[in-house]
GUTOR-755445 format. One record per residue (C-alpha): residue number from 1; x, y, z; residue in three letters. Coordinates in nm, 2 decimals. Layout:
BEGIN
+-----+--------+--------+--------+-----+
|   i |      u |      v |      w |  aa |
+-----+--------+--------+--------+-----+
| NUM |      X |      Y |      Z | ALA |
...
+-----+--------+--------+--------+-----+
// end
This chain:
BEGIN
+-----+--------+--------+--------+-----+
|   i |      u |      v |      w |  aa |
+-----+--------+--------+--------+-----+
|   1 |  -0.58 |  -3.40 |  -0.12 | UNK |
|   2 |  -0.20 |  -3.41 |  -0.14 | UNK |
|   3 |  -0.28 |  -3.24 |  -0.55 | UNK |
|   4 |  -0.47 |  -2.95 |  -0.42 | UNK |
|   5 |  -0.21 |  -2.87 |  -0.19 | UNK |
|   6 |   0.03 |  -2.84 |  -0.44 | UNK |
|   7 |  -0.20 |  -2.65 |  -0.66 | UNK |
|   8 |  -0.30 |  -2.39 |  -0.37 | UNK |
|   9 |   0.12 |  -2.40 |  -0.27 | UNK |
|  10 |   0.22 |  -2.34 |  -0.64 | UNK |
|  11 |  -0.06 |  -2.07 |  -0.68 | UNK |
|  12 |   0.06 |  -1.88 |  -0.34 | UNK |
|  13 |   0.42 |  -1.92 |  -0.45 | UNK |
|  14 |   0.36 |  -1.73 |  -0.81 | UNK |
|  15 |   0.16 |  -1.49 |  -0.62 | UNK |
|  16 |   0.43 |  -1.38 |  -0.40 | UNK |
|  17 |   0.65 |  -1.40 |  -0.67 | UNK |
|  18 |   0.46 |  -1.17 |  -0.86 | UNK |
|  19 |   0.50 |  -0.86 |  -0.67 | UNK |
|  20 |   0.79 |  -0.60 |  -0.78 | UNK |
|  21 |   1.00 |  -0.59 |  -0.47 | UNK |
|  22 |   1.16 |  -0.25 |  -0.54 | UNK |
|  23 |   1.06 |   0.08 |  -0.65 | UNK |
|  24 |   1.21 |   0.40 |  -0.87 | UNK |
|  25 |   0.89 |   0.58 |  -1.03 | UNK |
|  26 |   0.73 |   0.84 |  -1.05 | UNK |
|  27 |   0.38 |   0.84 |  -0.88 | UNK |
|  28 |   0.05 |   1.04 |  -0.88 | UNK |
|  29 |  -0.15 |   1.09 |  -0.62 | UNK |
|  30 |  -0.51 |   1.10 |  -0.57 | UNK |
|  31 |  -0.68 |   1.21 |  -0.24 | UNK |
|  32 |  -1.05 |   1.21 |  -0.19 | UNK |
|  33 |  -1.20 |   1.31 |   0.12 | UNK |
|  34 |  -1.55 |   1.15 |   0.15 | UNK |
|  35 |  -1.72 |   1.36 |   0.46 | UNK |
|  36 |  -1.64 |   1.72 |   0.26 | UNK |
|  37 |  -1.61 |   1.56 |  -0.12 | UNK |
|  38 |  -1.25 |   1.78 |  -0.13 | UNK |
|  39 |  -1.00 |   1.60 |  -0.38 | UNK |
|  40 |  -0.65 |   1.68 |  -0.36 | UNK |
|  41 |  -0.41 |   1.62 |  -0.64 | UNK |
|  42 |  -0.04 |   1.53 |  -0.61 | UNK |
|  43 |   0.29 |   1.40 |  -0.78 | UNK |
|  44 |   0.61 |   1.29 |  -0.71 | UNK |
|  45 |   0.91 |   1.01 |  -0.64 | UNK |
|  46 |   0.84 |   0.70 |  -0.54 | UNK |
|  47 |   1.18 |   0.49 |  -0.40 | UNK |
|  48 |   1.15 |   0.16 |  -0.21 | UNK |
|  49 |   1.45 |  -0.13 |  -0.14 | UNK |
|  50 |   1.18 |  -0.42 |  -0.07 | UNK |
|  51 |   1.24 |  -0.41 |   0.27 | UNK |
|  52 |   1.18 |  -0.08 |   0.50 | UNK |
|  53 |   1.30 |   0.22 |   0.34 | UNK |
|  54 |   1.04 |   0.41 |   0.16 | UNK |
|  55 |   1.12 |   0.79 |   0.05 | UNK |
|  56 |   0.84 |   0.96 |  -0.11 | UNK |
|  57 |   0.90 |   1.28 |  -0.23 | UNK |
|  58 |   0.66 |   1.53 |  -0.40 | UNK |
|  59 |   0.66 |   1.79 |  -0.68 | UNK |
|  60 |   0.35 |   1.87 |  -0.69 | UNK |
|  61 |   0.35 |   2.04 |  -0.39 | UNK |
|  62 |   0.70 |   2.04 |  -0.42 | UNK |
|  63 |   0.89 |   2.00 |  -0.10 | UNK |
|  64 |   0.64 |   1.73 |   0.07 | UNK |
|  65 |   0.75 |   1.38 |   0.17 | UNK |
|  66 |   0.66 |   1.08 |   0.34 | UNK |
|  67 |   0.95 |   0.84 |   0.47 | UNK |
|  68 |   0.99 |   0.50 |   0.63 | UNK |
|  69 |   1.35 |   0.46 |   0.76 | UNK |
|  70 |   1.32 |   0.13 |   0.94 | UNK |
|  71 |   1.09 |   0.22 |   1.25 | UNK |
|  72 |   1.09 |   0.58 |   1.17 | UNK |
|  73 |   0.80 |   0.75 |   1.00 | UNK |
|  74 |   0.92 |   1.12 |   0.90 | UNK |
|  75 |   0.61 |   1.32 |   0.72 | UNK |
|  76 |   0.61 |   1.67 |   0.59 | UNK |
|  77 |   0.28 |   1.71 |   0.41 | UNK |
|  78 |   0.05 |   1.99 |   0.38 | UNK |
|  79 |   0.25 |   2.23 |   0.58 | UNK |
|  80 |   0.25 |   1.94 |   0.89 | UNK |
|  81 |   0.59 |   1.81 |   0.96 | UNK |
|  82 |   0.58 |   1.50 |   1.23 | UNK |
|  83 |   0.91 |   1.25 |   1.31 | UNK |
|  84 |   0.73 |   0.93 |   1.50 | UNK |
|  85 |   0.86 |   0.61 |   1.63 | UNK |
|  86 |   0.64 |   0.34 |   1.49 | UNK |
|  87 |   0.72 |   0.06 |   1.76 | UNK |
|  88 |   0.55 |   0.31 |   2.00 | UNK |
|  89 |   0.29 |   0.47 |   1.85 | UNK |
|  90 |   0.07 |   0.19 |   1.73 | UNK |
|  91 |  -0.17 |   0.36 |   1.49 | UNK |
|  92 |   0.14 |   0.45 |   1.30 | UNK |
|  93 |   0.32 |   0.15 |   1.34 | UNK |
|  94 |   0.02 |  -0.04 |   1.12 | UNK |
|  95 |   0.01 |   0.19 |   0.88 | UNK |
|  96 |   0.34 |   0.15 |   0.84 | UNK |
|  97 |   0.36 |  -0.20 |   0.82 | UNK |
|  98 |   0.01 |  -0.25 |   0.58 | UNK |
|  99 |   0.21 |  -0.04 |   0.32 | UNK |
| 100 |   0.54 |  -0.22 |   0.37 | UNK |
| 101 |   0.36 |  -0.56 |   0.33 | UNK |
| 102 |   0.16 |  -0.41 |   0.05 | UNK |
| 103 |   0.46 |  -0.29 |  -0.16 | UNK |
| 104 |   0.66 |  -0.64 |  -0.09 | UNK |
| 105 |   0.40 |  -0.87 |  -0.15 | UNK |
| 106 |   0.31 |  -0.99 |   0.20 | UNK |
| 107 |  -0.07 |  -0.91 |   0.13 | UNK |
| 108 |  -0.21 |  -1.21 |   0.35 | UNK |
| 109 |   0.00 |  -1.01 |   0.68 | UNK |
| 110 |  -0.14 |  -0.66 |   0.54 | UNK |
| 111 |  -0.45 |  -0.87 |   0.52 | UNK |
| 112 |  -0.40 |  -0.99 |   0.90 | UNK |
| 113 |  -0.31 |  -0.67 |   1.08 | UNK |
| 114 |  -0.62 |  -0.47 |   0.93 | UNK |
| 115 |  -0.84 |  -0.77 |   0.99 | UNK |
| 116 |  -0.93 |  -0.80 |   0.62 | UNK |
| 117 |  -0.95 |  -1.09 |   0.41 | UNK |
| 118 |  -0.75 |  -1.10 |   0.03 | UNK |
| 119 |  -0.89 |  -1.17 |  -0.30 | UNK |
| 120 |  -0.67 |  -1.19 |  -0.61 | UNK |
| 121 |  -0.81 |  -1.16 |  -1.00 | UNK |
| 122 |  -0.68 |  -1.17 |  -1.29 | UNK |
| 123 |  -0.75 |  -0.95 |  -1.63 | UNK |
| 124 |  -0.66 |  -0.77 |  -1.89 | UNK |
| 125 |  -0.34 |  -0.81 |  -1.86 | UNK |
| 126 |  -0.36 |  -0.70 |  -1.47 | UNK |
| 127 |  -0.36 |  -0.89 |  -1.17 | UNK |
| 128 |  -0.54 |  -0.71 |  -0.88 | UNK |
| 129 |  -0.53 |  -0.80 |  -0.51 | UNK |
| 130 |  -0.81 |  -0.66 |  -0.31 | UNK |
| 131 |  -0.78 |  -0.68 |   0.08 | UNK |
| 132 |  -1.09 |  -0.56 |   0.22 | UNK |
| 133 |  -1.22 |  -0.57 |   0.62 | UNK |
| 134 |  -1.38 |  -0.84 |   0.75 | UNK |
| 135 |  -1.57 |  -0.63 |   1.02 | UNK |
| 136 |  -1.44 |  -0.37 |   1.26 | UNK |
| 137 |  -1.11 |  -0.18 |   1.15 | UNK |
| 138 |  -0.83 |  -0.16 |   1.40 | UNK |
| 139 |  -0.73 |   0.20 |   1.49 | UNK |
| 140 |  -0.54 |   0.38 |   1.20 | UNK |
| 141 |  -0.59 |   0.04 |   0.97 | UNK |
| 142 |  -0.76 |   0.04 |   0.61 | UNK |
| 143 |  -1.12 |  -0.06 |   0.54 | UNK |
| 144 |  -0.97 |  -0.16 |   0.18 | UNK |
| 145 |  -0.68 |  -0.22 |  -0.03 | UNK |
| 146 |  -0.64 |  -0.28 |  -0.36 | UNK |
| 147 |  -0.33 |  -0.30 |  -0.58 | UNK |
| 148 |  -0.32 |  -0.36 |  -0.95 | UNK |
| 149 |   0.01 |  -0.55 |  -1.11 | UNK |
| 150 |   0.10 |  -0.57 |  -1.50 | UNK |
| 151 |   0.08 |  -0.92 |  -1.58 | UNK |
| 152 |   0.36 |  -0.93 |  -1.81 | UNK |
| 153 |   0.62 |  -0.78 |  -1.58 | UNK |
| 154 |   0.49 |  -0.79 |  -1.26 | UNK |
| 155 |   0.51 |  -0.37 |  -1.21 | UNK |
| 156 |   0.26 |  -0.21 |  -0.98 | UNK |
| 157 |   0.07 |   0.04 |  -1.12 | UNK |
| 158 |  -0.22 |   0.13 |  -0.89 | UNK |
| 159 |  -0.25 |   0.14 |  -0.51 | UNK |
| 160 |  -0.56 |   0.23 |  -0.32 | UNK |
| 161 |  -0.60 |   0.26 |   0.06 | UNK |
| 162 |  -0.90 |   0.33 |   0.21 | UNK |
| 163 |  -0.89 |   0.42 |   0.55 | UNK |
| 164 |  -1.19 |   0.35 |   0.80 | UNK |
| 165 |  -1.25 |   0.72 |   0.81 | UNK |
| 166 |  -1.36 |   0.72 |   0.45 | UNK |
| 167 |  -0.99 |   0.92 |   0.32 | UNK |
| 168 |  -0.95 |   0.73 |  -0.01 | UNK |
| 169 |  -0.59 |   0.79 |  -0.12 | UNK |
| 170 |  -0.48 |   0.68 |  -0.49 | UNK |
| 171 |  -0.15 |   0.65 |  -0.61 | UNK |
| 172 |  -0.10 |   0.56 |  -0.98 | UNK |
| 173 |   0.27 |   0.41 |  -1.03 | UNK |
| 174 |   0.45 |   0.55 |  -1.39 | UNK |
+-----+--------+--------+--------+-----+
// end
């Protein structure tokens, strides 16, 4: 018993290990709308410090961006500009924290707080991690996640979020 939880601690530990726990890339973006079959195409900056700050800024439209400044959420997208407080608006708030988890490695919390359960793989010189739902989907969580690693270097290059409206949003990592 005592080797198996080793095994299981060791495998968890290089797991968690694994993820890149900051970000300076560029990104593409990839958003498909699945009641009208619209896709939307979009580029930009990606910056994260591992922690809670997250700037995303596009140039493709140029001017968009999407930032996470601690509990802040500040969005300018698609002509919509919105400044919320994720500690009180709590469809935000796990939105916010499912990508924060996502991009530090704290899948099995992303996992938690969307109700989903986490499945890792390993290939061609990728490691993927797919959270997907268990049943119902909290309010403003994601049906699915997956994000694809480079084995050799641990750098993200794929994120998918699926939210439980059907919005798939793809963002490829340079």
């Amino acid at each position: 018993m005592k080797h198996i939880t080793l095994i299981i601690i060791a495998v968890l530990f290089s797991v968690s290990a694994f993820a890149q726990q900051t970000f300076d890339n560029d990104f593409t973006q990839t958003k498909v709308m699945k009641v009208s079959g619209k896709t939307i195409n979009k580029a930009g900056h990606i910056v994260f410090d591992g922690k809670d700050q997250l700037k995303m800024t596009y140039t493709e439209p140029s001017g968009d961006s999407f930032i996470i400044d601690g509990n802040k959420v500040k969005i300018n997208l698609d002509g919509k500009k919105a400044d919320i407080d994720a500690d009180k608006v709590k469809m935000v708030g796990l939105q916010r924290s499912t990508l924060l988890n996502c991009l530090s490695g704290n899948w099995e919390q992303a996992a938690a707080d969307n109700n989903a359960e986490t499945t890792i793989t390993e290939e061609k010189g990728l490691k993927v991690i797919s959270i997907n739902a268990k049943g119902k989907v909290p309010k403003g969580g994601y049906k699915s996640v997956v994000l694809t690693y480079r084995t050799k270097d641990g750098g993200m290059t794929k994120m998918v979020l699926e939210e439980a409206t059907g919005i798939i949003n793809t963002y490829e990592i340079k």
